[in-house]
N, C-alpha and C positions, 0 to 999 in steps of 0.2 A: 504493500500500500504506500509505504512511504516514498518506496522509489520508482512507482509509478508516479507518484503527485511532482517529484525531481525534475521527471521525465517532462513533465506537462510544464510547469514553469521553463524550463530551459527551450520548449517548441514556442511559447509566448513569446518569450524575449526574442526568440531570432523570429520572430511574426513582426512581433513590435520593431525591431534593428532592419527588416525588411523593409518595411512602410517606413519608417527614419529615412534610410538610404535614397528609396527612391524620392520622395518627398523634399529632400535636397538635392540632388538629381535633378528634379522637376525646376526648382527654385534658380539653380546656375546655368540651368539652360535656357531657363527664359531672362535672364540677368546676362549670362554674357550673347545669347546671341538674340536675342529681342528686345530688352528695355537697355541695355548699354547700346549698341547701334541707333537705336530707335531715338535716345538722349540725346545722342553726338550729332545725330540729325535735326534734329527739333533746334539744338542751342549753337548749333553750326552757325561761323560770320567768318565773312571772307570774297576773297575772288580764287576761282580756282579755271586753271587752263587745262581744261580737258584733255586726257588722250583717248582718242576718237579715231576713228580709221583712216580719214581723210579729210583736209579743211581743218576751222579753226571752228572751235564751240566753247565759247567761255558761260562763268556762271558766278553769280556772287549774289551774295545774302549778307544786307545788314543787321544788327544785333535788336533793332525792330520788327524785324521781318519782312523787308521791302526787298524784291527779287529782281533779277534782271539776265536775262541772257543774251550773249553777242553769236550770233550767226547762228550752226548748228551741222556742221560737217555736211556730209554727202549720205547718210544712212540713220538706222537707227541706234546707231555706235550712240550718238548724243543723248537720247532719250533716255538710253540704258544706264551712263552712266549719271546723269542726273541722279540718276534713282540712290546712287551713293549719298547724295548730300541733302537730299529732299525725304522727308516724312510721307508715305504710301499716300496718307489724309488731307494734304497739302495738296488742292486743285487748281491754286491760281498763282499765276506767274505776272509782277506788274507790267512787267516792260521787256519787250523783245525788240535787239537792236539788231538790224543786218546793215551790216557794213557795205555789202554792195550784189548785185544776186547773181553771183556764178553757182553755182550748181551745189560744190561742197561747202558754199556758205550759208544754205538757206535750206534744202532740203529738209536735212534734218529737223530744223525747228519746224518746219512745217507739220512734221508728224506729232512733233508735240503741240502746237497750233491745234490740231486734229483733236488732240486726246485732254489736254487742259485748257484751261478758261484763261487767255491772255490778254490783258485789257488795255493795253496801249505796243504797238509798234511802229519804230523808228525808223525811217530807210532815208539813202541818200538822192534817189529823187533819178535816180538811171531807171529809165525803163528798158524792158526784155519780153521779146517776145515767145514767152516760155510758158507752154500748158501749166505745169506745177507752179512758176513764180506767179502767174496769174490768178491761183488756187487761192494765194493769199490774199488777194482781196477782195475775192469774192466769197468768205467764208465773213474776213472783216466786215463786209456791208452786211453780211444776215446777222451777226450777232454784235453790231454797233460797235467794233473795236475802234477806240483813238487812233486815227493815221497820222503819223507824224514824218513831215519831208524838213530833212536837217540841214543846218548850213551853220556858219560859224555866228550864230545869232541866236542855237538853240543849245541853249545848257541846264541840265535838270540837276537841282539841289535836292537832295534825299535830305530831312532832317532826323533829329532824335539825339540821341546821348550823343554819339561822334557823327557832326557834318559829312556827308559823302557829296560831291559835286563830279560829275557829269559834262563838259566842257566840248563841245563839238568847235574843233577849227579848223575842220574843213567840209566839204567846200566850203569856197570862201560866198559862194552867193548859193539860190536855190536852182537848182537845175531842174526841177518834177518835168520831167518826158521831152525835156528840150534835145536829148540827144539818146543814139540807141548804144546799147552795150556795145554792140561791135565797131561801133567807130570810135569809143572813148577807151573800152577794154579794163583794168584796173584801175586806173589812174584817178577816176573818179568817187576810189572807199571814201567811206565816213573816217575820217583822222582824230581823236578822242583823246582825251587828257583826263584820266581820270585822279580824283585826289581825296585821303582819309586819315584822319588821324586815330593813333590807336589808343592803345590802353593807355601805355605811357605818355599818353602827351605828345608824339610823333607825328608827324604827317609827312606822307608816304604819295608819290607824285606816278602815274604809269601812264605811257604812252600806247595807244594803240591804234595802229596804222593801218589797217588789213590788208590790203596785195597790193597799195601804192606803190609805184615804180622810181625811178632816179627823179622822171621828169618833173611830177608832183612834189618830192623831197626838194628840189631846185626849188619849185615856186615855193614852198613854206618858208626856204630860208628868206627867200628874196623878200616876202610877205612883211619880215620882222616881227611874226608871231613870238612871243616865248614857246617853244619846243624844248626845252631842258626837262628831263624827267629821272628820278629813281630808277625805275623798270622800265626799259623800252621792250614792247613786244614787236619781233623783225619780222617786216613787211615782207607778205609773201611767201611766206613759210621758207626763207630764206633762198630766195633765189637770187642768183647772179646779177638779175636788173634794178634789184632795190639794194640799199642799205649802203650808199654813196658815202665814203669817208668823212667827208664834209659834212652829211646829215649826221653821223654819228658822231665827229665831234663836238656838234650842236646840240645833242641833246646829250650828252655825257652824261650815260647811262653808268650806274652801279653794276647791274646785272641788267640783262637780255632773256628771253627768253624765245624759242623758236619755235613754232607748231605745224609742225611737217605730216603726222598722220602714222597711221603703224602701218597702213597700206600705201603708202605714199607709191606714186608710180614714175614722179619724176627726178630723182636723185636730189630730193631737196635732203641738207642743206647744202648747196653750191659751197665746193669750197674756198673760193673767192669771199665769198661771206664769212664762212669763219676763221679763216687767217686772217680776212680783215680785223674783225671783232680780237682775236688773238695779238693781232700787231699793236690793235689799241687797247689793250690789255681788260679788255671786258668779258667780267665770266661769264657762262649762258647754258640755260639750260633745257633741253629739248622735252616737250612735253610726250614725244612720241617712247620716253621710256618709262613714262609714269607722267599721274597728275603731278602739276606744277600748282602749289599752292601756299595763297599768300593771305595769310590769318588779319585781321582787323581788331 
């Protein structure tokens, strides 16, 4: 009798040490890989330069929750990884800026266009006579999206704890449909300054240029814009026609950053660009080996 009753208390205990185990078990798998991701996503602030298969897709969240994305590759590379820095529940994105609409620039966000609620987008005013580029404004007319044509007149101030600004300088005037992509080609990106300060008290200056060439870097100098920036993001995903020594000593960049693609098909980055960068002793980092990100 007695050492049956042993029996039975020692099956309880590993009954009860059963349900313990799994019970925390249960507890560290929703802690590390559901409410820890899920936190890091939610309190996420920043710009981050995606790597994307192709093209350039940026993405930044400030510490309000004011969203914004620049371009969106050529697939659903973008979308996908959004999903890194975005909360599942999170269905609206403020402001979608494409820099200018080649194929790998705009695509992508299209599909997120598609699937989330975007309620202001920014373009520079080239029109394309492209079934997909056309997608986007005829989805913007049915669901009353803000169209926004930029020139160096249009600069958006995000407010809240640390000022975010927004800086469009280029173009220099509005071009909406005055010329068609294949006569102007690159030359005509949205050119962006953006600027933030961070926790310490900092502010942090980035340039973003999207596929500008020599010609357009010529007219910025010539402009007497300030172009000076902390980060310059290289136009063109570094190719051999942009990133004019001249422009680069003008905006005497800290660090660079290049966004080539993981599928990239045309041997960017030229290496006329990064021995440039290397001659003028600028480090740089390619996002096609990982996100490039820069905390707020």
């Amino acid at each position: 009798m007695t050492k049956k009753l042993k029996d039975s208390k020692f099956k309880y205990s590993m009954i009860i040490f059963a349900i313990f185990f799994l019970c925390m078990s249960f507890v560290y798998v929703c802690f590390a890989f559901i409410f820890t991701p899920l936190y890091k996503k939610v309190n996420f602030s920043g710009m981050v330069f995606l790597q994307v298969n192709r093209g350039d897709g940026f993405y930044m969240k400030t510490k309000e929750g004011f969203e914004v994305i620049w371009d969106g590759s050529d697939d659903l590379s973008f979308l996908e990884k959004l999903s890194d820095y975005r909360p599942f529940f999170d269905k609206t994105i403020d402001l979608w800026i494409i820099t200018h609409p080649d194929f790998d620039h705009y695509y992508g966000g299209l599909e997120v266009l598609k699937q989330l609620n975007i309620e202001n987008i920014m373009l520079s005013g080239v029109d394309k006579n492209d079934i997909n580029y056309k997608e986007i404004f005829a989805i913007a007319k049915k669901r009353n999206i803000n169209i926004i044509f930029a020139d160096k007149n249009t600069d958006i101030v995000i407010g809240g704890k640390n000022t975010i600004q927004i800086d469009t300088i280029f173009p220099f005037e509005s071009i909406y449909a005055s010329k068609d992509i294949e006569e102007i080609g690159n030359d005509y990106s949205l050119v962006q300054k953006l600027s933030f300060t961070d926790t310490a008290n900092i502010t942090t200056t980035i340039l973003l240029t999207g596929d500008i060439e020599k010609e357009t870097e010529e007219n910025l100098l010539l402009s007497g814009i300030d172009i000076s920036a902390d980060i310059l993001k290289i136009a063109h995903h570094g190719s051999k026609s942009s990133s004019s020594e001249s422009f680069l000593k003008a905006v005497q960049p800290q660090k660079a950053i290049i966004t080539t693609g993981t599928k990239n098909k045309f041997n960017h980055p030229h290496t006329e660009t990064t021995d440039m960068l290397k001659k003028l002793n600028i480090p740089f980092l390619n996002s096609q080996n990982g996100d490039v990100i820069i905390s707020f």
